[in-house]
Structures are given as structure tokens and as C-alpha cells.
C-alpha positions in Angstrom: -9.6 19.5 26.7 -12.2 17.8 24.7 -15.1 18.9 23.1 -18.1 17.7 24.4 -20.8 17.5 21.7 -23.9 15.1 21.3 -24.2 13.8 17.1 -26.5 15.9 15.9 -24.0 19.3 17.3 -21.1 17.3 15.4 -23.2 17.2 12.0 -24.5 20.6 12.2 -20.7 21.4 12.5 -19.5 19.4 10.2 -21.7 21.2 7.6 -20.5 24.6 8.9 -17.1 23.4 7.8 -18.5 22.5 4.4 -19.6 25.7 3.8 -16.4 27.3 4.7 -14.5 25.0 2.3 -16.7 26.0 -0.4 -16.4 30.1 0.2 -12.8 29.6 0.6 -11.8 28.1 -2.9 -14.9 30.3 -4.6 -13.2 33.3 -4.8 -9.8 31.6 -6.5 -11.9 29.6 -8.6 -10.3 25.9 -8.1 -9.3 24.1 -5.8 -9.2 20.7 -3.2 -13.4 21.2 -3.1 -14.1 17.7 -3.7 -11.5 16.4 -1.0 -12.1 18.9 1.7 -15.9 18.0 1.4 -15.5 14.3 1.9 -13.1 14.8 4.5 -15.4 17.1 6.9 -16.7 14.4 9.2 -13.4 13.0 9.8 -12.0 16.3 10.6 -15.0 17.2 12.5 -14.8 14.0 14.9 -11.0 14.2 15.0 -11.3 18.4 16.3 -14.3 18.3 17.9 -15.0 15.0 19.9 -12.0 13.0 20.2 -8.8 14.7 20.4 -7.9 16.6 23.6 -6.5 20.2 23.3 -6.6 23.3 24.0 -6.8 26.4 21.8 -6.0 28.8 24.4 -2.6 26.9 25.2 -1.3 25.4 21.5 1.6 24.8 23.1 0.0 22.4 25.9 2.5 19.2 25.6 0.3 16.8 26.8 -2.2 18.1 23.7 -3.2 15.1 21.2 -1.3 16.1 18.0 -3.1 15.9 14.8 -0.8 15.9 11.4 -2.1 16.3 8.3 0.4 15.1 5.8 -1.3 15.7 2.4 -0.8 19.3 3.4 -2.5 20.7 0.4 -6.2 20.2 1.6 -6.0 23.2 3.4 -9.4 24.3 2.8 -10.7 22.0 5.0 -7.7 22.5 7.8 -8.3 25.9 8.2 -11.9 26.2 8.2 -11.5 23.0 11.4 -8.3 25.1 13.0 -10.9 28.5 13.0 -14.2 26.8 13.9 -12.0 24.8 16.8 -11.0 28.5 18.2 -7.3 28.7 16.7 -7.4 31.8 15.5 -10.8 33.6 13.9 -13.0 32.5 11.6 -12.8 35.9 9.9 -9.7 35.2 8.7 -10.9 32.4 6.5 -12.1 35.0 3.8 -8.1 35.9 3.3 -6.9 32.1 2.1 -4.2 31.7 -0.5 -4.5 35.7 -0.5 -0.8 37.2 -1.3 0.0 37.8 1.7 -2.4 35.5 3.5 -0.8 32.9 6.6 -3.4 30.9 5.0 -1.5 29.5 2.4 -1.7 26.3 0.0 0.1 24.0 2.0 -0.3 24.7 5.7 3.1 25.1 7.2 4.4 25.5 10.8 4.7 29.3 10.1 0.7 29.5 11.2 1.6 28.4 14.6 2.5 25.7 16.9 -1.0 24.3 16.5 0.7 23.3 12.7 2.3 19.8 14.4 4.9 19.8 10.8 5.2 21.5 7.3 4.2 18.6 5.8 4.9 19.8 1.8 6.1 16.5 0.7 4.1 13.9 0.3 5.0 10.7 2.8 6.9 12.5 5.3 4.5 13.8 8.1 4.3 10.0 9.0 7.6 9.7 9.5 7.5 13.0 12.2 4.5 11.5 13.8 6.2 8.6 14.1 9.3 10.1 16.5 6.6 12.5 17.9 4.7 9.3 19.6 8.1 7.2 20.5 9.4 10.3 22.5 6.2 10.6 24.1 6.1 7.2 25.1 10.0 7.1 26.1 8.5 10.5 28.4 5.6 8.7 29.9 2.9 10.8 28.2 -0.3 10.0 27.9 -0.4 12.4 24.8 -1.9 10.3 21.8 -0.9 11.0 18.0 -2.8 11.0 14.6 -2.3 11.4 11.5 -4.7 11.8 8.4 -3.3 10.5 5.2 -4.3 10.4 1.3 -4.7 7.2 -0.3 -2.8 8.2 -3.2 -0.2 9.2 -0.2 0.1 5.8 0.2 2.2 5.2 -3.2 4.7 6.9 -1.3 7.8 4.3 -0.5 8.2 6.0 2.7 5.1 5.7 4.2 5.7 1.6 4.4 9.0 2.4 5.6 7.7 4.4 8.4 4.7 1.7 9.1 7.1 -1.0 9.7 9.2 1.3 12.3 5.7 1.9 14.1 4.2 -1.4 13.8 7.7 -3.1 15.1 8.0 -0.5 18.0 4.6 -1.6 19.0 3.3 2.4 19.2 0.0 2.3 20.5 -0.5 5.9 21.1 -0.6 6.2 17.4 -3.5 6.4 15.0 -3.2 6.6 11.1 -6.3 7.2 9.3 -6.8 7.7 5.5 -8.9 9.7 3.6 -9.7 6.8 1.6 -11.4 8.5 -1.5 -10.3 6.9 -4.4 -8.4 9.2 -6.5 -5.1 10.9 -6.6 -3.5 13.3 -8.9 -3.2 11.2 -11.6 -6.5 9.7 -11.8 -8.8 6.7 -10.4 -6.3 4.7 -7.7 -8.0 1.4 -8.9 -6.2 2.8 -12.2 -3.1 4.2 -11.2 -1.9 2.0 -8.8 -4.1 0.1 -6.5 -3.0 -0.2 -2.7 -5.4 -3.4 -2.1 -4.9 -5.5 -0.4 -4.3 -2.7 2.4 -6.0 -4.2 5.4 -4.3 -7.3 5.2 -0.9 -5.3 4.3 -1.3 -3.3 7.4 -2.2 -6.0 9.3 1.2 -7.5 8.2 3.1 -4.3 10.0 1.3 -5.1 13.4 -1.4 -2.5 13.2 -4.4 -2.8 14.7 -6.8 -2.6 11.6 -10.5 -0.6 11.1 -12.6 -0.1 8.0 -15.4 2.3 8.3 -17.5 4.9 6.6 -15.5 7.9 6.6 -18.8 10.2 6.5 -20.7 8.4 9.4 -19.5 10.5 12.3 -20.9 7.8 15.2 -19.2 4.5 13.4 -16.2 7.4 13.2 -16.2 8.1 17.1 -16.9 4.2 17.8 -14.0 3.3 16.0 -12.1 5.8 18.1 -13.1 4.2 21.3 -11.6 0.5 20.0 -8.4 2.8 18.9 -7.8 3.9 22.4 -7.9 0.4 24.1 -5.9 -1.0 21.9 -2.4 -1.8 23.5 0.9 -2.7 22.0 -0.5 -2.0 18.7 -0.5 1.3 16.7 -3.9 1.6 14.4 -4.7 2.1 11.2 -8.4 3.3 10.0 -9.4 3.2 6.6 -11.9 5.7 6.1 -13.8 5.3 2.9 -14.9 9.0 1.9 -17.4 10.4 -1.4 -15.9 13.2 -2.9 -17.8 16.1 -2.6 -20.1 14.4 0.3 -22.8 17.2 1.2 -23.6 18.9 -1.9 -24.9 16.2 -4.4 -24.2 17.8 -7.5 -20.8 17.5 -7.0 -20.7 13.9 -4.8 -18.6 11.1 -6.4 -17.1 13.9 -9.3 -13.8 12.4 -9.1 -11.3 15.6 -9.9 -8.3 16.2 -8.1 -8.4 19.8 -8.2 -12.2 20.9 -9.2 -12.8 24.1 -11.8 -15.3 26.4 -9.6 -16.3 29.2 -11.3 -18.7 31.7 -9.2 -21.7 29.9 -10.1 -21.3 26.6 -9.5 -20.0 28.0 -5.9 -23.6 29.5 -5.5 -25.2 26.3 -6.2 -23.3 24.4 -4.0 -23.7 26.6 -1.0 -27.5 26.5 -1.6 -27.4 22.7 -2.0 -25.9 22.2 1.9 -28.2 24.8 3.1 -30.5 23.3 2.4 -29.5 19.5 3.8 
């Protein structure tokens, strides 16, 4: 089932997911901050407006199936999972614990609501891919997304497994990136710049979106196009500021961001306070 929430429910929970992000990595020290902060609206309109499933049946198989591929930015994957009512928010305070199901890289260990263990960079695309051609070969209605890194797409098999999608014409597929701008490495622009992507993706037969990965509404309006487009998969290019929501931190371009006790205070204080 969906969610049904009006915009300002949606921002009020994207910002409970904020906070969760920064009291999960607070306690280690480091960690994806910056990323899991930018990414909160898309994960927040994903989870709680446009995707339909259901928490108390994981295992539904006409769920929408959500794969995160750069399986490292866990923080913000969990806190979404518990907030959605996959398991309890509780257990957020345990994350990369010894012990912990809450590890680094989410992996299918956590549950069927895990769609792959998606450790390797470039891969979950690929299982997304046969996921959404064996629901359309079964008639489903079922539709499939999948949230990549832009530094992701430096992986060879990414294109690989665009052209398959764009050339089986998979319209119940929906690729959107966490476009940020930096990867482990450093400043994409830098490292090795994807432009011209629209026009690249646009080359594979996807149906091609550019918006403002932190404006939930343009989010959920570029969802509605997604849906209606036939014969197409889609790609949306979601342009995210690191650290979005605490603005000490915003546009600090670290991969993995040092965040010693106090700087964890003053970031909590600083979305409180939004």
C-alpha cells in the first residue's frame, strides 16, 4: 500500500530521517553523513509517497521493489526501512554494532525487504534489471527502482545493463541517481566526468528527468510522468547538496565525513531548529 501523506507530513519526515542519520554515525564517529543527508528527500518520497508496499507482508510480490546499489549509505536506508515500519526504530541505536543486523553494507541477511546484497558497486542494476523483465514476462503490475551514485556510474557495468533495459523497452523500471557530485576519490567533475549523461541516457532509450533532488513536490511530479511513460524505462537525475539540512555541513564535499561528538551536537541542533 501507499503512504498517503500531504508535503508538509513528507518534509517533517524527511527531517526525522536526518536526524536519525546523524545519531547513527555519532557514536562511530565517521561515516556516509554528508550523503545520507542529501539523499533524505529522495528516500523519503520513494518510501513514503510513491512506492506501494507493505511492511506487514515484505514478502508481498506485487510490492514495488526499491534497490539501493551503493549499499554503503546505510545510514540513511535504515533510518527509511525503521521509520516505514520494517522493523523498530529502536534498533537504529545498534548500527555497525558487533553484532548489529545493521551493518555497513545492507545485505539480504536483514530481510526480504533487502531486494539484493548489493556490495559491489554496479551490480544491483543489473538484478533490477531481471527483477522488472520477469515481472513483465508474469504480467505484474509490480514497478522497480533503483537509486544509484554518480560515482556508481564509472562502473562499465552499469552501461552494460542500461543498454539491456533501454533495448528491452522496460517501462516498469526507474533509475534515479543520487547525483551529488563526488565519489571516493574526489570532485566527479575531477575524477571522471559522466556529462553528457542526459543525452547519453537518452541514447539507451530511456525516458530522461532532471530535477532537484531535495525538492520533494518536483520529486513526486517527476514520479507521476515516470509512471505514464510506456515502452520506455526512466532515468531521473537527481541533483542532491551534500549534507542538505544542517548548513554547517551543506556542500562539504567528503566521502566519508570525520564526526567527532561535537560536531554531532551541532548538527542535531542545526535541523531542530529548521
Amino acid at each position: 500500500m501507499k503512504e498517503n501523506h500531504n508535503l508538509n507530513e513528507l518534509q517533517e519526515i524527511a527531517k526525522r530521517l536526518r536526524l536519525h542519520v546523524v545519531d547513527m554515525i555519532a557514536p562511530s564517529g565517521q561515516g556516509y553523513v554528508q550523503q545520507g543527508l542529501g539523499a533524505a528527500d529522495i528516500f523519503t518520497s520513494l518510501y513514503f509517497a510513491e512506492a506501494t508496499m507493505d511492511p506487514a507482508n515484505p514478502n508481498w510480490e506485487d510490492r514495488d521493489r526499491i534497490f539501493l546499489t551503493t549499499a554503503h549509505n546505510t545510514a540513511i536506508f535504515y533510518a527509511t526501512l525503521a521509520e516505514r515500519g520494517f522493523f523498530p526504530v529502536k534498533e537504529l541505536a545498534t548500527y555497525v554494532n558487533d553484532g548489529s543486523t545493521l551493518e555497513i553494507n545492507s545485505s539480504e541477511r536483514m530481510g526480504t525487504f533487502v531486494e539484493a546484497t548489493c556490495g559491489s558497486l554496479g551490480q544491483g542494476l543489473s538484478v533490477a534489471i531481471g527483477c522488472a523483465l520477469s515481472a513483465k514476462r508474469q504480467g505484474r503490475s509490480s514497478r522497480f527502482y533503483v537509486i544509484l551514485g554518480d560515482g556508481e556510474m564509472q562502473e562499465g557495468q552499469i552501461w552494460e545493463a542500461a543498454m539491456f533495459a533501454g533495448a528491452k523497452g522496460l517501462d516498469n523500471l526507474c533509475l534515479i541517481v543520487d547525483y551529488n557530485f563526488v565519489q571516493s576519490e574526489g570532485s566527479m567533475d575531477k575524477v571522471m566526468s559522466l556529462e553528457p549523461l542526459m543525452e547519453k541516457m537518452q541514447s539507451f532509450n530511456f525516458d530522461c528527468h532532471e530535477v532537484d533532488g531535495n525538492d520533494i513536490a518536483s520529486l513526486l511530479n517527476t514520479f507521476t510522468k515516470v509512471r505514464e511513460t510506456k515502452n520506455k524505462p526512466s532515468f531521473i537525475k537527481a541533483n542532491t547538496l551534500m549534507g542538505k539540512g544542517v548548513p554547517s555541513l551543506e556542500g562539504l564535499m567528503f566521502h566519508q565525513l570525520r564526526f567527532p561528538e561535537e560536531v554531532a551536537r551541532s548538527a542535531r541542533a542545526e535541523l531542530e531548529a529548521e
